[in-house]
Structure formats: C-alpha cells, structure tokens
ZATORGU-517349 format. One record per residue (C-alpha): residue number from 1; x, y, z. Coordinates in steps of 0.25 Angstrom, whole numbers. Example, Ala and Ser with C-alpha at 12.3 -4.5 7.8 and 13.67 -1.06 7.14 Angstrom:
<pt pos="1" X="49" Y="-18" Z="31"/>
<pt pos="2" X="55" Y="-4" Z="29"/>
END
This chain:
<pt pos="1" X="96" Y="-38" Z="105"/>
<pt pos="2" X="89" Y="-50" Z="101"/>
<pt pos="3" X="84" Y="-44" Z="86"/>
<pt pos="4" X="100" Y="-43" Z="82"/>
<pt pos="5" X="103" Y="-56" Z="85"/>
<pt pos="6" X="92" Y="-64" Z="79"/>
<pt pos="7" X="94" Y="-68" Z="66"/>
<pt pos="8" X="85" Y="-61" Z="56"/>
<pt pos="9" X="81" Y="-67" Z="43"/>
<pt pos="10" X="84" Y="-58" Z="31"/>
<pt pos="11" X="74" Y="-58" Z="21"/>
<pt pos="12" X="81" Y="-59" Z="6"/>
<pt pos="13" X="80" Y="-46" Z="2"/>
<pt pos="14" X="86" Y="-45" Z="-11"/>
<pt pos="15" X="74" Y="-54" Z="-17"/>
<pt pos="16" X="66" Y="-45" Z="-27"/>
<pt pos="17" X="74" Y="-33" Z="-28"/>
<pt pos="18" X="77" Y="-35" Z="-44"/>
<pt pos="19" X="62" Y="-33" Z="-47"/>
<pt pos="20" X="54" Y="-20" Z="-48"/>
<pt pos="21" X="49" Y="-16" Z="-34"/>
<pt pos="22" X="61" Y="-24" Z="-29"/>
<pt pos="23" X="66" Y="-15" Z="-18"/>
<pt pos="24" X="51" Y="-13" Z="-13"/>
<pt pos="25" X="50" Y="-28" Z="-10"/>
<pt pos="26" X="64" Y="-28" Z="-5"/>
<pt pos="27" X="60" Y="-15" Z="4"/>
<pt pos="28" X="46" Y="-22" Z="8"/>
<pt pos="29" X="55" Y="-37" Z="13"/>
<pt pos="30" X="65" Y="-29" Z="20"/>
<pt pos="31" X="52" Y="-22" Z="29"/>
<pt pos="32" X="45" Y="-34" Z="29"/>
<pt pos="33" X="60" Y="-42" Z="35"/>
<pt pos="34" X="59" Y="-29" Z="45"/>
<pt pos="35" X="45" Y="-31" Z="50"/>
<pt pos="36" X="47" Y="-46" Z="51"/>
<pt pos="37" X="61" Y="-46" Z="59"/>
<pt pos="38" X="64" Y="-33" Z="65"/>
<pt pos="39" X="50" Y="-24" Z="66"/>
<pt pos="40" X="38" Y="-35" Z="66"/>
<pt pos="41" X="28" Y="-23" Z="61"/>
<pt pos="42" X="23" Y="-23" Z="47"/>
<pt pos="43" X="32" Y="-20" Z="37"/>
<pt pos="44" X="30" Y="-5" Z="30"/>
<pt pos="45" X="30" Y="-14" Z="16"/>
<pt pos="46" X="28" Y="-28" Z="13"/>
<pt pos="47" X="35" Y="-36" Z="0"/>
<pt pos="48" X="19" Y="-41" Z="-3"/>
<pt pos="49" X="15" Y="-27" Z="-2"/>
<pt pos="50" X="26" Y="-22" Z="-12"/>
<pt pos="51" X="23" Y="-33" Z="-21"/>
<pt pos="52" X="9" Y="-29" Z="-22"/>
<pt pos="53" X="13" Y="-15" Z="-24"/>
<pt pos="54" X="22" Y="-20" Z="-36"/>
<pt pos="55" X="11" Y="-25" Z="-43"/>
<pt pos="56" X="-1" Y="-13" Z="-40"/>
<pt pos="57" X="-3" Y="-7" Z="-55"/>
<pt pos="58" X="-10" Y="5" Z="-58"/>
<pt pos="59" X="-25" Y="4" Z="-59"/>
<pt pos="60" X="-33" Y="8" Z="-68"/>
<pt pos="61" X="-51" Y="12" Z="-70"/>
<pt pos="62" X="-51" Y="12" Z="-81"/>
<pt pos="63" X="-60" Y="-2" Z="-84"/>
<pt pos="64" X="-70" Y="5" Z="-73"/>
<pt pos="65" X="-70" Y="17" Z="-79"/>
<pt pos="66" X="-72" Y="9" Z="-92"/>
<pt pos="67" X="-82" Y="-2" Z="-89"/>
<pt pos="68" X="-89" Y="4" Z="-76"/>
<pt pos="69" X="-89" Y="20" Z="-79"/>
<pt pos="70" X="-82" Y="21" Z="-65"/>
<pt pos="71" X="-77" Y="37" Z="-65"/>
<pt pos="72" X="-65" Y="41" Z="-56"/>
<pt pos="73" X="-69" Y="52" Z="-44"/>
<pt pos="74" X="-60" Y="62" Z="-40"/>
<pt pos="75" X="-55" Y="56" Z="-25"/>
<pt pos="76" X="-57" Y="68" Z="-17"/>
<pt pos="77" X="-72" Y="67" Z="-18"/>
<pt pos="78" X="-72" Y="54" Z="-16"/>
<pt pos="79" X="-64" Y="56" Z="-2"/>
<pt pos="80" X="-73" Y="66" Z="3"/>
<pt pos="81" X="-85" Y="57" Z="1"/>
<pt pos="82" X="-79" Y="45" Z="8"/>
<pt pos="83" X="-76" Y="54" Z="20"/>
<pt pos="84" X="-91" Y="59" Z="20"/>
<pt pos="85" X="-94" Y="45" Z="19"/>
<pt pos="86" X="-85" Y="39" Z="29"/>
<pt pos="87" X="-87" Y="50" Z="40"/>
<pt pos="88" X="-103" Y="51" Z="37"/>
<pt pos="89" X="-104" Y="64" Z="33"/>
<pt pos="90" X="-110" Y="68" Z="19"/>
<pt pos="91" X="-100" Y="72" Z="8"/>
<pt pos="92" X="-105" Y="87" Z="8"/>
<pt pos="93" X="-101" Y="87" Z="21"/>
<pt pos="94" X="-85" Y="82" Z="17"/>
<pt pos="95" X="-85" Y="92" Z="8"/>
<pt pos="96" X="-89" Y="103" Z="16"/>
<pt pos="97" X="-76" Y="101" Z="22"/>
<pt pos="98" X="-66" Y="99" Z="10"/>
END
C-alpha cells in the first residue's frame, strides 16, 4: 500500500497543551494532520476555529436596553412569525397550527 510507505510529516503536537483550551487545539491539529494526510475532507474542528472559540465571551444587552430602550421577546413567538413570514402565510394562520 503506497499510503504506508510514504513518509508523513508529523505535526508538533505537544505545542499549546500547557495553556487553557490546550487539548482542544491539540485535538483540533491532530483532525486538521488527519484531513491534510490521510482523509483529504474538512476537518470536524480546526485550530483557528477553537482559538476563536477561546476567546468568545458572554454577551451582554444591557447598553441597548440602556441607551436604545430595546426589550428582549420571548423566542417562541418570534419563530412562529418568521415561519409565517418566510412560508408566506399570515401569523394567525401559524398559530392556528401550534
């Protein structure tokens, strides 16, 4: 089999695993080495992808409930009238089937 006797290049996997979110990376290189070398699909995970996921913080509305009066609706609602819109019909008629 040719794959087993080509010589594949190892990625250095060790790098990063002392820092928080360490094994993630290290999980995330070792798909991406896979899906480079072996599989040549898109990797399930992505170093880049976890680095950003490190880094997402909570968000908060409180400045737009503060300076623009913005009030939180309850999502369900919101769903049904994006399905009405979306499929054309009118929201009574969504709801009708709820």
């Amino acid at each position: 089999m040719e794959l087993l006797d080509a010589e594949l290049p190892m990625p250095d996997f060790a790098a990063g695993l002392e820092s928080q979110g360490g094994i993630a990376e290290f999980t995330a290189r070792v798909l991406e080495w896979k899906s480079n070398v072996l599989t040549r699909r898109e990797p399930t995970a992505t170093v880049e992808g976890v680095r950003i996921a490190r880094r997402a913080t909570a968000l908060s509305a409180d400045k737009a409930r503060r300076e623009l009066g913005y009030v939180p609706r309850p999502i369900e609602p919101l769903l049904r009238e994006m399905i009405a819109l979306m499929s054309g019909a009118s929201v009574s008629e969504v709801l009708k089937h709820a």
